[in-house]
Structures are given as structure tokens and as C-alpha cells.
C-alpha positions as CSV (number, residue, x, y, z in Angstrom):
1,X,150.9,116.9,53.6
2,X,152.8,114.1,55.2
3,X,154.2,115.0,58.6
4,X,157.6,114.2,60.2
5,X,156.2,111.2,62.3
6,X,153.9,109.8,59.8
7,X,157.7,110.2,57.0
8,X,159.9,108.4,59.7
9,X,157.2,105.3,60.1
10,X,157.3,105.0,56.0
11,X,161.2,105.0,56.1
12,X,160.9,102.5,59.0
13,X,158.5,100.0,57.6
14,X,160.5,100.8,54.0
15,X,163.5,99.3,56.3
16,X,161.5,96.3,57.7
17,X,160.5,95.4,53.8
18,X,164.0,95.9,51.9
19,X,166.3,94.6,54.7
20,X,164.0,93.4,58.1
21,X,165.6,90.0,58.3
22,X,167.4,89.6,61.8
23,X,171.1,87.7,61.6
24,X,169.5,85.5,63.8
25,X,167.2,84.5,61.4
26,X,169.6,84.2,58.3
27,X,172.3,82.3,60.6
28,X,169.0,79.5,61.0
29,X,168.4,80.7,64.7
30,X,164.5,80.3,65.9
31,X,165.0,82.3,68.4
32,X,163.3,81.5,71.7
33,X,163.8,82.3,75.3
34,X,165.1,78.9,75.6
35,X,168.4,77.3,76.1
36,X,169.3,76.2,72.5
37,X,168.3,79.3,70.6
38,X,170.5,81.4,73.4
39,X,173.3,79.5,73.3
40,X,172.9,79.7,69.0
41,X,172.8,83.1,69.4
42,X,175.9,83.2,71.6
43,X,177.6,81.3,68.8
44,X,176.2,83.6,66.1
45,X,177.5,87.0,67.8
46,X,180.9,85.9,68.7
47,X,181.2,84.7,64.9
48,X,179.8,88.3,63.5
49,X,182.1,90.1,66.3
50,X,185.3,89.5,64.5
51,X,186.6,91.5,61.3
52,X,184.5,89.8,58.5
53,X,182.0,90.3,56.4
54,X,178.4,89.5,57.9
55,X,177.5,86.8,55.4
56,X,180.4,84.6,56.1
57,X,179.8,84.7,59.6
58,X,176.0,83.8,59.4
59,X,176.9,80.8,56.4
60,X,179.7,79.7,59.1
61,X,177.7,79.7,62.2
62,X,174.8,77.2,60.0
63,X,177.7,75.3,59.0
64,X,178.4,74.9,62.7
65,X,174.4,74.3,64.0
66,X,174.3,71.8,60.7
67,X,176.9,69.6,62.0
68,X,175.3,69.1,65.3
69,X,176.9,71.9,67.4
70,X,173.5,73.4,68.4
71,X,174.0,73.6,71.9
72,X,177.5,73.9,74.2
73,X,177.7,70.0,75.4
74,X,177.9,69.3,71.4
75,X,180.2,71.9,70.5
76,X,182.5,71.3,73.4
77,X,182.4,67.7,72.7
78,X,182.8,68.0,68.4
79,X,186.6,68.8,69.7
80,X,188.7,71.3,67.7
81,X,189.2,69.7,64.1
82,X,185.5,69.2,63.8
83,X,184.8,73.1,64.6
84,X,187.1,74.0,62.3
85,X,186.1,72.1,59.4
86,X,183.1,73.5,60.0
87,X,184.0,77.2,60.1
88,X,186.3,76.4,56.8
89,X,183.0,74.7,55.2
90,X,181.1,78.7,56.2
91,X,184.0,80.1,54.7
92,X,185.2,81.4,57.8
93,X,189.0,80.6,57.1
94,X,190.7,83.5,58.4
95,X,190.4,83.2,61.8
96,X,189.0,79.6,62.1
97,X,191.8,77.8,64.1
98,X,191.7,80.7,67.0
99,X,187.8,80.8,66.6
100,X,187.2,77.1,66.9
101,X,189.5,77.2,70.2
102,X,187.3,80.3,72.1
103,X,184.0,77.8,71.0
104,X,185.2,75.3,72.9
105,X,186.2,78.0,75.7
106,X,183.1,79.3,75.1
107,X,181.0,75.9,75.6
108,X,183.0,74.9,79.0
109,X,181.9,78.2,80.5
110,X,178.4,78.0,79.4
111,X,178.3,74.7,80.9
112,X,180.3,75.6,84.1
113,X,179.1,79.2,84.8
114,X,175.3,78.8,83.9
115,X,174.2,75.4,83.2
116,X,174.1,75.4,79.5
117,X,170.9,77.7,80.3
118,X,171.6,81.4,79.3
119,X,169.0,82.6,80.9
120,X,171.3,83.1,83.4
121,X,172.9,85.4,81.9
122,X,169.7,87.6,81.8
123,X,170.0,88.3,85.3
124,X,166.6,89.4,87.3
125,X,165.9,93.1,85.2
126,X,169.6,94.0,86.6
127,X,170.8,95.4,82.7
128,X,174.1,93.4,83.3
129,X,173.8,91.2,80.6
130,X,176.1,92.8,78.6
131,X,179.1,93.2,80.9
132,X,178.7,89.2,81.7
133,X,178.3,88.7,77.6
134,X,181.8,89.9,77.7
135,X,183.4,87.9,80.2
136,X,183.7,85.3,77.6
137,X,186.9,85.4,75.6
138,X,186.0,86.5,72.0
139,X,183.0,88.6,72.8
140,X,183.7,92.3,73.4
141,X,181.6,95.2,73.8
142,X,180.3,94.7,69.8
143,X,179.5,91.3,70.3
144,X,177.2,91.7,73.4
145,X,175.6,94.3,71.5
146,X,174.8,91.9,68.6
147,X,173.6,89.8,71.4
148,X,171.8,92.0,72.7
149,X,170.4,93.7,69.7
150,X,168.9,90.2,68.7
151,X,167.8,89.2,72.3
152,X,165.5,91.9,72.5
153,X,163.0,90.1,70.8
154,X,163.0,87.7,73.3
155,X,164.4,89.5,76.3
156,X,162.0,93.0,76.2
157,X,163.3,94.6,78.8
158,X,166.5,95.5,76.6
159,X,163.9,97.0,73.8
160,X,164.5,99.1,72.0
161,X,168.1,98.2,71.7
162,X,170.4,100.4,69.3
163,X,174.2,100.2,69.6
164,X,175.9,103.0,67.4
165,X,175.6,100.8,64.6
166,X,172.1,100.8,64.3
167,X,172.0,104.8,65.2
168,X,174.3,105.1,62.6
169,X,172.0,103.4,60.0
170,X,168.9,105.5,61.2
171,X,171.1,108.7,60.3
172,X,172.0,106.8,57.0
173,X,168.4,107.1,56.1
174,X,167.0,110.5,57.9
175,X,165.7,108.9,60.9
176,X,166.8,109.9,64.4
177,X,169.8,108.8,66.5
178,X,167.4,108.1,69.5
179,X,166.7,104.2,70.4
180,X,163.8,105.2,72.2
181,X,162.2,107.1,68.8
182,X,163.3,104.5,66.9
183,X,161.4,101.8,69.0
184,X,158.1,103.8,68.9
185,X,158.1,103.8,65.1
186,X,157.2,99.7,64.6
187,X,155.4,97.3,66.9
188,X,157.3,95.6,69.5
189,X,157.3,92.6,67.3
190,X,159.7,94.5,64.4
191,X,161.7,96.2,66.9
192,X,164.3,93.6,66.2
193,X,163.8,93.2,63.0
194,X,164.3,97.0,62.7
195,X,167.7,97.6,64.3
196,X,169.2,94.8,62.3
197,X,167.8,96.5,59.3
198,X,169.4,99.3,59.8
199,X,172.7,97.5,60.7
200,X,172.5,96.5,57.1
201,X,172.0,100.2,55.8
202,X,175.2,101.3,57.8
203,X,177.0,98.8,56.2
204,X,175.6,99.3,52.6
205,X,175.2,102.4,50.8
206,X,173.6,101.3,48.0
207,X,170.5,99.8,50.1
208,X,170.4,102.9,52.3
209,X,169.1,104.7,49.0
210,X,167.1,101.9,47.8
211,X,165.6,102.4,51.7
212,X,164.9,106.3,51.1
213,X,164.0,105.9,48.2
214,X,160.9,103.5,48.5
215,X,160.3,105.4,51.9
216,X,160.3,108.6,49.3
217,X,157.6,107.1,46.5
């Protein structure tokens, strides 16, 4: 007879194997506690933060990282037209000329307030990173948490990280609302990997079966 912990760790590692992949990973990030890959990720959650669908904003912020903007000297120095054309090429149309202007924002204050080092921003085990994530125009409360919840693979002392849209996925598929639960049911590795997973389920009924279902056989 299966028991309730031994269920919940074969609908977990059913959510690493149908829909594991991190945003970070599909935007092209390797993410690394280093200053490119932070500021990438920066980039990446102010992108996914606005009113879109999460596809567009990965494709746009690959479009941005192909055309050199990798790090904040680039992107503040591409100028506006450059960012633009490159959030038109992701397909990010809708809100590219206001987007392209809080990147360069963005850049000057990653430059100014930390360095162009992010790390910074990680402060010494305070748990203040999020409130300074959102001292930069475009990034709200939802975007430090898709900071966040994508940092944690880098930054552990933020695991396990679940903003309400990744407890609302675990209740999609039967497993509990509880971060701390949910981080005991994969290595530390997958705890990443996990809550964007079950981002993806919140957002998609459809996979949230498929999910129970192969969790199920």
C-alpha cells in the first residue's frame, strides 16, 4: 500500500519529469552565482512580471541576451531602439516601448547601486532581497518572487521558495500548500526545478492532469 509521503514524492518527481524545466533555463540563462547570470535573471523576471503569456517573455528575453544585452553595461548602452527591436523580435510587442525604457532604468541602477554585481542584492542571510528586487521600477512583489523562486538554486538560503503560485500548483495536483513539505519531497538540486513545475501546472490545466495522472499509474 502506498503511503501519503511515499504518493506526494511520485506526484513530485511526476512534476520534475512532465514540466521540471526552470524559466531560467528556457529563457537560455546558466544560472550561476555570478554577475551575468544574475543580472540575466533580473532581465528574465521583470520580462515574465508583466501581463503576458510566459513563453513570450522567455523567447523575448533570448532575443535580448542574443543581441548582446547579457549584462547591464550592454543593455544600457544597446540604447532604446535596439531593446525594442529586440523585444518586438521575442514577440513582446505589447508593452515593448515602456519595457525597453525600465531596461535601461534597470541597467543604470544595477550599475550605480551595486556594481553590475547582484550579489549585492543578496545581502549577508538578511532575507531582504526581495524588498530591494522591488526597488527597481517594473519589478513588483511577483517579479521578486520569480527572482527569487529561480535564485534559490543558487542562493539556498531562500530554499524552499514557494510564492502562492507555486502553492497553488501543489494544490492543483494533491500536494500540500506548505514550502517547507514541498522542499523535503526532491533533493535540493530539483527544488527549483520543482516550484517552477508547478508554476506551469497553475497555469495549465491540462498538464496538471497529465501530472496526476502519471503520478497515479
Amino acid at each position: 500500500m502506498t503511503t501519503r509521503t511515499e504518493q506526494r514524492e511520485r506526484t513530485a518527481h511526476a512534476v520534475l519529469d512532465r514540466c521540471g524545466r526552470t524559466y531560467a533555463d528556457e529563457s537560455g540563462i546558466r544560472l550561476r552565482n555570478t554577475p551575468g547570470p544574475l543580472y540575466q535573471l533580473l532581465v528574465m523576471a521583470h520580462l515574465l512580471s508583466a501581463r503576458i503569456r510566459a513563453d513570450v517573455a522567455t523567447a523575448a528575453a533570448r532575443a535580448l541576451f542574443d543581441a548582446g544585452m547579457r549584462d547591464p553595461r550592454r543593455m544600457r548602452d544597446a540604447g532604446w531602439q535596439k531593446r525594442v527591436d529586440a523585444l518586438g523580435a521575442g514577440h513582446y510587442r505589447r508593452y515593448d516601448e515602456r519595457t525597453a525604457a525600465q531596461l535601461g532604468e534597470e541597467a543604470d541602477r544595477v550599475l550605480d547601486r551595486y556594481g553590475g554585481d547582484l550579489r549585492g542584492l543578496r545581502g549577508d542571510g538578511d532575507g531582504q532581497a526581495g524588498k530591494r528586487l522591488t526597488e527597481f521600477r517594473g519589478i513588483g512583489p511577483a517579479g521578486a518572487d520569480i527572482f527569487l523562486r529561480e535564485a534559490q538554486a543558487v542562493w539556498p538560503e531562500y530554499a524552499p521558495y514557494a510564492d502562492r503560485k507555486v502553492l497553488d500548483g501543489a494544490e492543483r495536483v494533491g500536494l500540500p500548500r506548505s514550502a517547507r513539505t514541498l522542499g523535503g519531497l526532491v533533493p535540493d538540486d530539483d527544488t527549483a526545478r520543482l516550484t517552477a513545475g508547478l508554476v506551469r501546472v497553475a497555469l495549465d490545466a491540462k498538464l496538471a492532469r497529465a501530472v496526476k495522472a502519471a503520478a497515479a499509474a
